[in-house]
N, C-alpha and C positions, 0 to 999 in steps of 0.2 A: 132646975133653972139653967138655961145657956149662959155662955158669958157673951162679951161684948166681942171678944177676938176671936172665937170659932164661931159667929157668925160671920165677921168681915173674911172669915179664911173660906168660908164655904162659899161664899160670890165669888171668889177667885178659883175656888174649884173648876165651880162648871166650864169655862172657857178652856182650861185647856185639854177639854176633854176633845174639842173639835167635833161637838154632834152636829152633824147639818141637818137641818131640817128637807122633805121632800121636793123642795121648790128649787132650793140651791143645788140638791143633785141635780135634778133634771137641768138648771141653768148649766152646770159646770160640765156638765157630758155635751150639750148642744155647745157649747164655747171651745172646750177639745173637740169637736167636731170640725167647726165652721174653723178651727186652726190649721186643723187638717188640710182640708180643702184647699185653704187659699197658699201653703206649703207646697201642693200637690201643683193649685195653676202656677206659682213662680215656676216651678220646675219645671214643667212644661213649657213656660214663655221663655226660660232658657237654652231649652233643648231647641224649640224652633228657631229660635235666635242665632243658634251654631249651624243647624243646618242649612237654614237661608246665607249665611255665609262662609261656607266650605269653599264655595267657589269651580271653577269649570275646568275639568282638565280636555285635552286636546288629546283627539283620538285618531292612533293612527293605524288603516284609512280610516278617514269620518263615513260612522255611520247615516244611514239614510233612512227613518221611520216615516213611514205613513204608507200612503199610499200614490202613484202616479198613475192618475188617468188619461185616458187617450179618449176621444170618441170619433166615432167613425162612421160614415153614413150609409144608411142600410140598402141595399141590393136594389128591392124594390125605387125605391126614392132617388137613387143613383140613372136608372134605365128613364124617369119620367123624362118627362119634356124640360121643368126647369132644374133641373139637376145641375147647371152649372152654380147657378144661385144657391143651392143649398147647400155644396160642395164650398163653398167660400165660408159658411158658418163655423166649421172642425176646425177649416185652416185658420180662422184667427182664435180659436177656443186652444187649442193644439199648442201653441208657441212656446218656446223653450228658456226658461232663463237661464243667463249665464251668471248666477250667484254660485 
């Protein structure tokens, strides 16, 4: 025959065994997961956050990137009859700023 007190002490056993059942694994891996993640985008929206403001430094001479087109009107098109007309399209394509 049990007594009354190793039963009440055997309910208090099982909890602190901490057995988790299959469900709660799988919840508590998908939770460190999705913790993960969103650890990983703060860092990230911090890291762009610093780099969008570093800021410009000034170079000396200033660089020039891209490209500068000319265009020029072709040989053929030059000798026709309305060559002066078409010879006027470069010259306003062509124009130079002073930035």
């Amino acid at each position: 025959m049990m007594d009354y007190t190793t039963m009440a002490q055997g309910k208090d056993f099982w909890p602190s065994l901490r057995i988790r059942c299959p469900r709660r694994k799988k919840r508590a891996l998908r939770e460190h997961r999705e913790k993960q993640m969103l650890k990983l985008e703060r860092e990230l929206t911090t890291i762009s956050t610093l780099q969008h403001n570093l800021g410009e430094v000034p170079l000396h001479p200033p660089v020039m990137r891209g490209w500068k087109r000319t265009f020029v009107l072709r040989a053929d098109v030059a000798a026709g009859p309305e060559a002066a007309f078409y010879q006027g399209i470069p010259d306003r394509i062509n124009v130079k700023s002073n930035d």
